[in-house]
C-alpha positions in Angstrom: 0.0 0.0 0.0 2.9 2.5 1.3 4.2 1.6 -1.9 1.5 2.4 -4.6 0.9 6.0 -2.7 4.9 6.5 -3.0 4.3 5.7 -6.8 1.0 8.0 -7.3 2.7 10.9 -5.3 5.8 10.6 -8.1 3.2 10.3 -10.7 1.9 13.2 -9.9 5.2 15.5 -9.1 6.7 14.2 -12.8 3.5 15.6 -14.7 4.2 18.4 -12.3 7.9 18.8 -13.6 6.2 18.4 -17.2 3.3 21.3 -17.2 5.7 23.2 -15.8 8.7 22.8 -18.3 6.3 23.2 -20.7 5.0 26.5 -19.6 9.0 27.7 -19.4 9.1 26.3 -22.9 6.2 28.2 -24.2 6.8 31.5 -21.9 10.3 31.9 -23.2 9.8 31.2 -26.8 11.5 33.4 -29.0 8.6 35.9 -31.7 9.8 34.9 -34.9 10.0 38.2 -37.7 8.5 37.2 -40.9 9.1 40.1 -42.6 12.1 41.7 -44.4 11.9 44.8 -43.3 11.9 46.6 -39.9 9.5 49.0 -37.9 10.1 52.3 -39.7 10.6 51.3 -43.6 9.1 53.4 -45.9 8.1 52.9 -49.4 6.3 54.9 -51.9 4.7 54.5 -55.2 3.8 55.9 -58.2 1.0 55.3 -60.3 0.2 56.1 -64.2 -1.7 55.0 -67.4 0.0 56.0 -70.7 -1.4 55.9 -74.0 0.7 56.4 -77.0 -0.2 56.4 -80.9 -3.2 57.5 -82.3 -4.0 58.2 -78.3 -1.5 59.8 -76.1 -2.0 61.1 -73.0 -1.1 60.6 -69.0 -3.6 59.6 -66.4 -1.8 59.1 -63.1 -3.8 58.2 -59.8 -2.7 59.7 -56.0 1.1 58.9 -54.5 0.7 56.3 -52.0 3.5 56.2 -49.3 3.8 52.7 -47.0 5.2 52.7 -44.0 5.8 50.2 -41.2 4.1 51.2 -38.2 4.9 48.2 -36.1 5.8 44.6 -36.3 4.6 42.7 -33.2 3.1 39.3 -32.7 -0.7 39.6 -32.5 -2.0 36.3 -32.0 0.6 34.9 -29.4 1.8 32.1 -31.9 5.0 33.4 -31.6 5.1 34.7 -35.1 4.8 38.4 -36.0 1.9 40.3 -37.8 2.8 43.8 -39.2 0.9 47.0 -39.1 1.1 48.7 -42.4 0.5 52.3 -42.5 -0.9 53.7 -45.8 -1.0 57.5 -47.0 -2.4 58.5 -50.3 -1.5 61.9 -51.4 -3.0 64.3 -53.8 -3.1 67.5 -54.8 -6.7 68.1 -55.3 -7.1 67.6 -51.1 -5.4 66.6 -47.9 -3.3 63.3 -47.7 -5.7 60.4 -46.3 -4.2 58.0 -44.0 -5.6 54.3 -43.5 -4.1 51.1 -41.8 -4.2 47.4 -42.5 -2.8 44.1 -40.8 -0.9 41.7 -42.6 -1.2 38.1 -41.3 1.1 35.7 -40.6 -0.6 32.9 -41.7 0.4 31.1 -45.5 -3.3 31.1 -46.6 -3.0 34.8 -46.6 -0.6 34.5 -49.2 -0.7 33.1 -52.7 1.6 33.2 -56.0 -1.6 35.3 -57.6 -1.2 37.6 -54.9 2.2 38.7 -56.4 0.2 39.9 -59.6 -1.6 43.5 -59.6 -4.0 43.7 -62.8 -5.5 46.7 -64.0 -8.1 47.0 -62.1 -6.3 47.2 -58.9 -2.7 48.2 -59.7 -2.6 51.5 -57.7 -4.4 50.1 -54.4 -2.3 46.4 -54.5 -0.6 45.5 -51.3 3.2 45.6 -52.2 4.4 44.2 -49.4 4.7 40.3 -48.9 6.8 38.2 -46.0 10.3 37.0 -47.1 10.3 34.0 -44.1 7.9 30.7 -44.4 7.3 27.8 -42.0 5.8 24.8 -43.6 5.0 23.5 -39.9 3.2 25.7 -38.8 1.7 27.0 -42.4 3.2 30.5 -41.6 4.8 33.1 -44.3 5.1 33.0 -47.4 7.6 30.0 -49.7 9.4 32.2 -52.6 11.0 28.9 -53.5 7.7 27.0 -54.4 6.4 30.1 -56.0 9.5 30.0 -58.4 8.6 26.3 -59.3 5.1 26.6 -59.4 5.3 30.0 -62.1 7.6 27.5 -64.2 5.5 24.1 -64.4 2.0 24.8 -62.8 1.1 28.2 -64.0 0.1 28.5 -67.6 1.4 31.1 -69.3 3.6 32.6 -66.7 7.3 32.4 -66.1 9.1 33.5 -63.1 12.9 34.0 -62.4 15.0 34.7 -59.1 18.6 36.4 -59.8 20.5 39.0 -56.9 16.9 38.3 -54.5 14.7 39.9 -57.5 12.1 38.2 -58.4 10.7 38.7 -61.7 7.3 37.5 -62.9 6.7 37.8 -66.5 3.8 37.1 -69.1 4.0 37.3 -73.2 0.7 36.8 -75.3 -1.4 38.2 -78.0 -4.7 38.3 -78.7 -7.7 40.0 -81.0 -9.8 43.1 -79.0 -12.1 45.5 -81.0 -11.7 44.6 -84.1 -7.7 44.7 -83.9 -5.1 42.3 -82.9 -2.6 43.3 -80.2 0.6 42.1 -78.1 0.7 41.9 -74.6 3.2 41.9 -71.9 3.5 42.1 -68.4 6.5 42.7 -66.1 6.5 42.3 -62.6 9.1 41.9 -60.0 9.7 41.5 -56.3 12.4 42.1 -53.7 12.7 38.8 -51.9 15.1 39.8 -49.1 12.8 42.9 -48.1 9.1 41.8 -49.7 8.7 45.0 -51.5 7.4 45.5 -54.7 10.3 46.9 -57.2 7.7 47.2 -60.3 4.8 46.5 -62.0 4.2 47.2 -66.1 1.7 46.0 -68.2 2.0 47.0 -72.0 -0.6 46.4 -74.4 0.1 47.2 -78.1 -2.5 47.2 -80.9 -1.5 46.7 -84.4 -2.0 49.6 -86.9 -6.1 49.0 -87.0 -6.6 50.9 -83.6 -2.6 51.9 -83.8 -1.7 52.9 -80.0 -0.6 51.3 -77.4 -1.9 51.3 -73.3 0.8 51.1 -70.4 -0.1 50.2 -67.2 2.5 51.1 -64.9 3.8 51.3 -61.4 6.9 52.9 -60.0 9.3 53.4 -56.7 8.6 57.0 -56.2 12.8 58.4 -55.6 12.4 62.0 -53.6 15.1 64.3 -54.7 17.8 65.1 -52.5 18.4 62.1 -49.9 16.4 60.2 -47.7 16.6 58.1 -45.3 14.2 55.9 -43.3 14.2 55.0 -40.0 16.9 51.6 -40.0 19.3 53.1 -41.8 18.9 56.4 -39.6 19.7 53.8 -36.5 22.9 52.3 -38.3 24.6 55.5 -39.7 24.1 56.6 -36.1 25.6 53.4 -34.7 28.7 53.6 -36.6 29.1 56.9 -36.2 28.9 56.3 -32.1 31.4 53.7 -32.5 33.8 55.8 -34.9 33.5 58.9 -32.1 34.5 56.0 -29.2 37.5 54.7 -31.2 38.7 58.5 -31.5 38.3 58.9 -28.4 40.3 55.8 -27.3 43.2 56.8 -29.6 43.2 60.3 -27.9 43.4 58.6 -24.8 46.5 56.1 -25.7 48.5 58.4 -26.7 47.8 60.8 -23.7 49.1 57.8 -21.6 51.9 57.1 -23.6 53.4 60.4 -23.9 53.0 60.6 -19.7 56.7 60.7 -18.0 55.1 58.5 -14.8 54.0 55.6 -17.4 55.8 53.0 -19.2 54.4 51.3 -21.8 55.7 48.0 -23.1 
């Protein structure tokens, strides 16, 4: 009898031990980023439509300026969400601000995802996550993406050279009464997630004779910017440069002292 209660009470002190390792396990997990970029990137993006030929003109739709707002781990899976920050400016009114979420999760992210069209190439998320999980079904896989655009995706190719992605599309076609080429260009920064580009070109032959560009570009501010990272690190190095100078000053202020040998 004194027996089995000895054996119950160490029953019950090892699934003590266990819950309790556990919990330490789960507490001190480590919030894996997902994302390429850091809590202060900025991006911004230019929009316009040109026609060319028997039509030429220039629509272009409001500047839209991303920024990270914060990176942080909504759902307690240990894996990080961001907070994208989204200001469309215009010259016919005041800039208007909105927010979204991206998720962590895979399912939020698909290979069609990577392609704006027409219809939604100046409000198109350009931001995707450079990290994926296959375990836990979290990020996005670049790797697959490449494969898939190459043997599963009819009439898309895809290439991955210096971490730019580049999604491409070649096709003709009859529209109005008149035949036309098409092509689309698209590509992707896979160490940061950004978009670089997006261009889609349709050309009709001499029948309608002009041609209708879709097109979206990295909006470059004169004079020089920087965002909040690289801010951090030019300030880093230049802390570190000032405490080596000061170190040098200091050696040789001990050297040349008469009460001090060096050796």
């Amino acid at each position: 009898m004194r027996k089995n209660s000895v054996k119950i009470f160490s029953g019950f002190i090892l699934c003590f031990l266990i819950f309790q390792l556990i919990g330490i396990n789960q507490i001190g997990a480590e919030v894996v980023s997902i994302w390429g970029v850091s809590e202060g990137a900025t991006r911004s993006y230019d929009y316009n439509i040109i026609y060319t030929g028997s039509i030429s003109s220039t629509e272009s739709y409001p500047r839209r300026t991303y920024t990270v707002a914060r990176i942080f781990d909504q759902d307690g899976n240990n894996y990080t969400e961001l907070l994208l920050e989204i200001e469309t400016t215009s010259t016919y009114g005041l800039p208007d601000t909105s927010t979204t979420i991206l998720d962590d999760a895979s399912s939020s992210w698909t290979n069609g995802g990577l392609r704006p069209t027409p219809a939604n190439f100046y409000t198109f998320n350009p931001l995707y996550p450079t990290y994926y999980n296959a375990s836990d079904n979290i990020g996005f896989n670049w790797t697959k993406a490449l494969v898939d655009y190459n043997t599963n995706i009819n009439n898309w190719n895809m290439t991955i050279e210096a971490n730019i992605a580049t999604i491409n599309q070649s096709s003709s076609g009859t529209e109005s009464g008149a035949d036309y080429n098409l092509t689309i260009l698209i590509m992707w920064d896979t160490s940061t997630g950004w978009l670089v580009s997006y261009s889609y070109l349709k050309e009709y032959n001499e029948t309608l004779g002009y041609s209708v560009h879709y097109q979206t570009i990295i909006y470059t501010p004169e004079g020089f910017v920087l965002d909040m990272a690289s801010l951090l690190s030019i300030i880093a190095i230049a802390v570190g440069a000032v405490a080596i100078l000061f170190a040098f000053l200091a050696y040789r202020k001990l050297k040349g002292s008469p009460d001090v040998k060096i050796y």
